[in-house]
C-alpha positions, 0 to 999 in steps of 0.5 A: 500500500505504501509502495502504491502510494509512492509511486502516485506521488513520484508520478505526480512529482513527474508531472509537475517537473514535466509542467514546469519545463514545459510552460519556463523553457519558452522563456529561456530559449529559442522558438527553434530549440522550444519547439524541439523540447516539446516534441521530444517532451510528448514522445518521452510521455508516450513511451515512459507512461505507454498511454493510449491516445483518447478519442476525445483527444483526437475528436478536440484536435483533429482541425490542428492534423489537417492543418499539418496534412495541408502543409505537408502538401506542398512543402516540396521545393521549399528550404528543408531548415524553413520546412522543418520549422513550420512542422514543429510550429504545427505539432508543438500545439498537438503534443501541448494540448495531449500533456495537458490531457496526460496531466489530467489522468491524476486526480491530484493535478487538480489544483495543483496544476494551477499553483504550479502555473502561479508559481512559475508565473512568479518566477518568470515575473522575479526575472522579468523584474530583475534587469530593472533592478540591475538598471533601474534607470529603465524605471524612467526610459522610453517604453521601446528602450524597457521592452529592449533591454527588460523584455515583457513578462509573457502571459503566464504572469498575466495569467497567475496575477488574474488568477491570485485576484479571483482565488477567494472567489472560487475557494482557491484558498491554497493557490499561493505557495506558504512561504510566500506571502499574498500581497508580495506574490500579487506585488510581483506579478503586478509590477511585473505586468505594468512594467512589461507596456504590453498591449497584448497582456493587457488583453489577455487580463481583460478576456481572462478577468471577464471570463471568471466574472461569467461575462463571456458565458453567455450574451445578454446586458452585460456581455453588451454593457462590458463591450460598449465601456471597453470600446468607449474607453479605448476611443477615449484614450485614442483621442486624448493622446496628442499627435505628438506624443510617442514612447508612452504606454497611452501613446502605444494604445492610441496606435493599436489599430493603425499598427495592426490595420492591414496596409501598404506603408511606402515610407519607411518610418511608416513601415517601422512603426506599423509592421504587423499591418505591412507584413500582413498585408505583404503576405495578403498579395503573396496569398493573392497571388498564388494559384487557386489550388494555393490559395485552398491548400496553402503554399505548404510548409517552408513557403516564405513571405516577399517583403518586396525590399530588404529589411535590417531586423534590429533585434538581430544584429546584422541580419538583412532578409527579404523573405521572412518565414515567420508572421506576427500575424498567426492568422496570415501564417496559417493562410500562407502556409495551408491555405483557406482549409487551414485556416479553416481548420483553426476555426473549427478548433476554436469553435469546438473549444468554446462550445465545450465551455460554454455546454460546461458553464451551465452546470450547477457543479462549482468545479465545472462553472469555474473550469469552463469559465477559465477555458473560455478565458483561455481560449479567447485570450489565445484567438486574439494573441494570435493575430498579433503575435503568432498565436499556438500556430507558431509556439506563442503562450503555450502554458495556455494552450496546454491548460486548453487541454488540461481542462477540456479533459478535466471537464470529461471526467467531471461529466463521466463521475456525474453520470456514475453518480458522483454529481453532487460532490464538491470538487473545487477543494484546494490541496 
């Protein structure tokens, strides 16, 4: 009994190191070398554990295989470096999603899959803060000077800080660690999200936050009224900024849509300071372009965008490219490389995503009115950062793409102890 009872806690213990590779190596390495260590992370589950895959595994993520079918197809011709990375750009989210799914086999992940995740988000948000204690004239810098020299802090912190914030809403009275104190573990990750001047995570706190209030479960008044005060506020910022401002927060704000709009900036300083919406748009007239067979399945895996002139990348000192593999625009990525099937592929993953949520959110059982309103938080956040910094089409977020499939399997088990009788037992109990 004793020897059973070690060898669950090893293979938790297991799962947790597993989770914390996993969800920190993004921080430490390169989207080359990550998405390597993911891939070699989902063969290593499946040989050491010898675990079946599930049906409704590949029922949840068969979009995300036509995505890579597509690809494959007309990868011929193009670079084999170009062709490998777009395979494991496309895989990494498959084996993500099957961890998070092999994390949820034992009962005793939950919760502390999510104490895991505050955990590392505090470290990641201790690090984030720590190039301003070595340089703390970054405290005053201009905002591009911060995000150069500190970096941002990654949506895992935005994640935990939301999260700490709504623990006591949904009982989570043991998500932070007891040698850490609440209010400096909420110190931290919030210092950390200001100082990080991200858009992107500003978003994220937004969709993740209204989710947990149940303002996305459903559409009525108040998903309406929430919508309008957002929309409001923006338009407020926008035209309270003056045209001469730059390098601030409220300035980066103000210039969200013109950054991201799709267009065909001629000047080069345009072209700097809105290249999300020129890289797009380069990649629409390659898309445009191509024949219609492409245009449905995609110019495959490898396939590279024309820029049209030759671009200096700042951040990468003395590289000079015209075409370029990658997008911020995960959507345009998706579209260059598989196609409108591919692209539709990604739509279908979503929807299927968010019916499951919002089917779970009308249940009466605690656990599952918070896992659903979390997935839905999930979800929603990765549907927007994909359109500005790749998404789970090129490696971005992926603590939230595997939780993705953490709690879609969670809210199958849950489902399956309800209908062997088990309904009624509360089940959002802190460990």
């Amino acid at each position: 009994m004793h020897l059973r009872q070690s060898l669950r806690t090893v293979t938790t213990s297991g799962r947790v190191l597993l989770l914390c590779v996993v969800i920190l190596a993004q921080n430490i390495l390169s989207r080359d070398l990550f998405s390597p260590l993911v891939v070699l992370s989902g063969i290593s589950v499946l040989l050491i554990t010898q675990v079946s895959f599930k049906r409704s595994y590949l029922r949840l993520v068969w979009p995300l295989l036509g995505v890579i079918m597509f690809g494959a197809l007309g990868a011929a011709g193009h670079e084999a470096r170009d062709i490998l990375r777009d395979i494991a750009f496309a895989i990494v989210p498959l084996v993500l999603i099957y961890i998070g799914y092999w994390l949820a086999g034992d009962a005793r992940m939950w919760p502390l899959i999510l104490k895991v995740m505050v955990s590392c988000g505090t470290i990641l948000a201790i690090f984030h803060l720590s190039a301003f204690a070595i340089n703390p004239e970054l405290l005053v810098a201009d905002l591009e000077d911060v995000r150069r020299e500190a970096g941002g802090s990654g949506a895992l912190v935005t994640f935990a800080l939301v999260l700490v914030l709504f623990k006591n809403r949904f009982g989570l009275v043991r998500l932070i660690p007891k040698y850490l104190p609440r209010f400096v573990t909420i110190g931290v990750l919030l210092a950390s999200f200001v100082l990080s001047y991200s858009r992107t995570e500003i978003a994220v706190a937004i969709v993740l936050a209204l989710s947990l209030l149940g303002t996305l479960s459903r559409l009525n008044l108040r998903f309406v009224l929430a919508v309008v005060v957002l929309v409001v506020g923006f338009l407020l910022i926008t035209v309270s900024v003056p045209t001469n401002e730059t390098g601030t927060l409220r300035s980066k704000l103000a210039n969200t849509v013109a950054e991201i709009a799709v267009s065909n900036y001629r000047d080069m300083s345009d072209i700097n300071a809105n290249w999300r919406g020129f890289e797009t748009y380069r990649a629409m007239q390659s898309f445009s372009t191509g024949s219609v067979v492409q245009q449905i399945l995609g110019q495959g895996f490898g396939a590279l965008v024309d820029l049209g002139f030759v671009m200096e990348f700042g951040k990468v000192v003395g590289v000079q490219l015209r075409y370029i593999p990658i997008l911020h625009n995960g959507y345009a990525y998706i579209l260059i490389k598989t196609g409108l099937l591919g692209l539709v592929c990604y739509v279908i993953f979503y929807l299927y995503v968010i019916r499951c949520a919002v089917r779970h959110s009308y249940q009466k059982n605690s656990e599952q009115e918070f896992l659903s309103r979390l997935l839905l938080g999930c979800i929603w956040s990765l549907i927007a950062v994909m359109y500005v910094v790749g998404g789970m089409a090129e490696t971005a977020e992926p603590a939230l793409v595997l939780l993705v499939g953490y709690l879609v399997r969670r809210l199958e088990l849950l489902r399956v102890a309800q209908l062997m009788g088990s309904g009624n037992k509360k089940y959002l109990v802190a460990s």
